[in-house]
N, C-alpha and C positions, 0 to 999 in steps of 0.2 A: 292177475293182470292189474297194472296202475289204475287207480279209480277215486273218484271221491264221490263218497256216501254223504247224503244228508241224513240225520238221524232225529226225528224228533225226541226230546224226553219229557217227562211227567210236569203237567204244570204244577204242581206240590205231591200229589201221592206219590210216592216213589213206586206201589205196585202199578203205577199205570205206566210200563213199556212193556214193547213187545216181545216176544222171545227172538223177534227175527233181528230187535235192537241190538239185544244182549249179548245175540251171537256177534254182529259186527263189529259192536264194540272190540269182540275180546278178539278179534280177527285181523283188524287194522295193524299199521305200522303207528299210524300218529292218530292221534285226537284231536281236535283245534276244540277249545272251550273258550266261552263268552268269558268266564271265573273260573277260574282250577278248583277253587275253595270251594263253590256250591256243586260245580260236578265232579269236584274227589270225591263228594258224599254219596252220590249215588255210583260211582265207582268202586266204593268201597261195602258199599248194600251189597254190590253182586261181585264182588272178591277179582273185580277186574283190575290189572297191573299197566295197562298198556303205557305207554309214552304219552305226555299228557300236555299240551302248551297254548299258550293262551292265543285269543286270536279273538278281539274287539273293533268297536266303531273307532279306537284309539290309535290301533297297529295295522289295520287291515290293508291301508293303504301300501303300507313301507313292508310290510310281508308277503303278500301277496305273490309277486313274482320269485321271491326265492321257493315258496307252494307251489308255483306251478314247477319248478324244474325238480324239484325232490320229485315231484307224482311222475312226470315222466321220467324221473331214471330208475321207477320201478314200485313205487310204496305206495301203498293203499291208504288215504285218509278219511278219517270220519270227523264231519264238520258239527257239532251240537251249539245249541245257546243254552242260557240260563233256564229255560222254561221253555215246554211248545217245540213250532218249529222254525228252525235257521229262518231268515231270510224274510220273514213275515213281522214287518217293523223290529226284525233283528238283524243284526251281520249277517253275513250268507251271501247277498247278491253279487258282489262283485267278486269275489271268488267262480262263482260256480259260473260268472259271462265270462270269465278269463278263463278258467277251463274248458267251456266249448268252444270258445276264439281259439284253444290249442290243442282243438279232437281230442280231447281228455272224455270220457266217458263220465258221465255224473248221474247218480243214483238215487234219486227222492224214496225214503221210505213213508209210508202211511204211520199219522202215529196224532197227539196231542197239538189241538193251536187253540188258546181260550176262545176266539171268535166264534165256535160253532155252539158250543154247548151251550154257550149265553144268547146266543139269538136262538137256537131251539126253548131256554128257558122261558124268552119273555114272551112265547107266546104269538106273536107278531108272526106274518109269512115269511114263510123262508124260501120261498120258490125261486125269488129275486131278490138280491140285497146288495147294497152299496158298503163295501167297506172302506173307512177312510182310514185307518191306522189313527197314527197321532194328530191332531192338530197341528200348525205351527204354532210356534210359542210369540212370535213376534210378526213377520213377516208376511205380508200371504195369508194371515189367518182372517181375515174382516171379509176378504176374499172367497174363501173358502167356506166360510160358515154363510156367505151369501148365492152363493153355487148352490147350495143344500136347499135353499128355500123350494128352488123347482123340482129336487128330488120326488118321485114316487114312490122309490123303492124302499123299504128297510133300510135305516141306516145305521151301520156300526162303526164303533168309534174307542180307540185304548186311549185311558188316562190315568193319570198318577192323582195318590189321596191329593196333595196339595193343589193342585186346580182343577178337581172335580167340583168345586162350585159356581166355580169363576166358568167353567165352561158350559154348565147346567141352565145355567143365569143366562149365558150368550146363546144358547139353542134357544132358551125361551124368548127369548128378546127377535129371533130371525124365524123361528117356526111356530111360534104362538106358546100361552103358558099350557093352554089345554092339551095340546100333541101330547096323547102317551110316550112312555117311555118305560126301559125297565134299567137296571143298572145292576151288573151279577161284581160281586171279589171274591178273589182267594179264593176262587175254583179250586173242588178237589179237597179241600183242607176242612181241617177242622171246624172255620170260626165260616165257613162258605154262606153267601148269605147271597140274594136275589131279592132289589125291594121294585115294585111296581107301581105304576100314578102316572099321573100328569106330569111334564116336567116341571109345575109350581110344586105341587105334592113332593117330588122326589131331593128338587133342590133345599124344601124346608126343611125333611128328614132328615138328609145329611147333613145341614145345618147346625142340627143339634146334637147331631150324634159323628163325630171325623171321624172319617174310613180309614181302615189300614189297607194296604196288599194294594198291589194292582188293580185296576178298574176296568171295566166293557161296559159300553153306554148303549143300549139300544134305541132306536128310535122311530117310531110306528111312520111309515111313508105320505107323503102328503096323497089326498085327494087330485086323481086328471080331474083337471077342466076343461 
């Protein structure tokens, strides 16, 4: 039956998918990847052949609908990103709202999104949390980091090595220097590192030392008054 699968994969270890991935992978008609390049690689880990074509925040608009009518005239697609899962500050959403606007049947598998592992790391509750994905880079963001002031919950947050300071600096300046925080990279890998503090503590560290990989910011929820 016509369908599109979401499929998470591995945020760097490639043994972190599941067998129920592995199978769909190799089961599908098409793949849509965020990079062909990085998931050839784990393609090619597990000796799978399928049909393989890109599908980014670049093309997603202008392909989309030729997606939806391949799926309904019969072929099963599996949507992946670069790391994690689809649709979670990745490609993904608007495919999968244009597939239920067309009774397409859509499949979320269980599997890999950096956001959990890094809020279970820092410590902090995880009963309740706020996630804000990215920041705006321009726009909205003075906004948004001012919205956070009355947050109670946990807050997490994805950011890139180049403005993990500039944005460590800007929580301090809207949530106090003292609010804890934790900050986890490169989940899963090798160089995986988790540092904890204050976010004065956290922004001096990396100061002195610039991050590679991706970034998860945590951040300890304000005090109800």
């Amino acid at each position: 039956m016509s369908k599109l699968y979401i499929v998470p994969t591995p945020l760097g270890n490639l043994e972190d998918i599941t067998l129920r991935a592995l199978r769909t992978l190799k089961e599908v008609d098409l793949i849509l990847a965020e990079d062909t390049r990085t998931t050839g690689i784990l393609l090619k880990r597990y000796a799978i052949s399928n049909k393989l074509t890109a599908h980014h925040i670049f093309n997603e608009h202008k392909t989309v609908q030729s997606l939806i009518a391949r799926i309904k005239n019969g072929e099963t697609v599996a949507l992946v990103s670069d790391a994690g899962t689809p649709s979670i500050s990745d490609p993904g959403y608007l495919l999968v709202r244009s597939c239920i606007e067309n009774n397409i049947p859509v499949e979320c598998l269980p599997g890999p999104t950096a956001l959990i592992p890094a809020l279970v790391n820092s410590g902090f509750p995880s009963d309740r949390f706020c996630f804000e994905g990215f920041l705006p880079h321009k726009k909205g963001r003075q906004k948004r980091l001012m919205q956070l002031e009355a947050e109670t919950r946990t807050i997490i947050l994805y950011e890139s090595p180049h403005r993990l300071a500039k944005t460590l600096a800007e929580l301090s300046g809207h949530l106090g220097a003292e609010r804890k925080c934790s900050v986890s990279r490169e989940l899963t890998k090798v160089h995986e590192e988790t540092v904890r503090g204050t976010l004065k503590e956290v922004h001096d560290y990396f100061g002195k030392k610039r991050p590679k990989g991706e970034l998860v910011i945590i951040v300890e929820g304000g005090h109800i008054k």
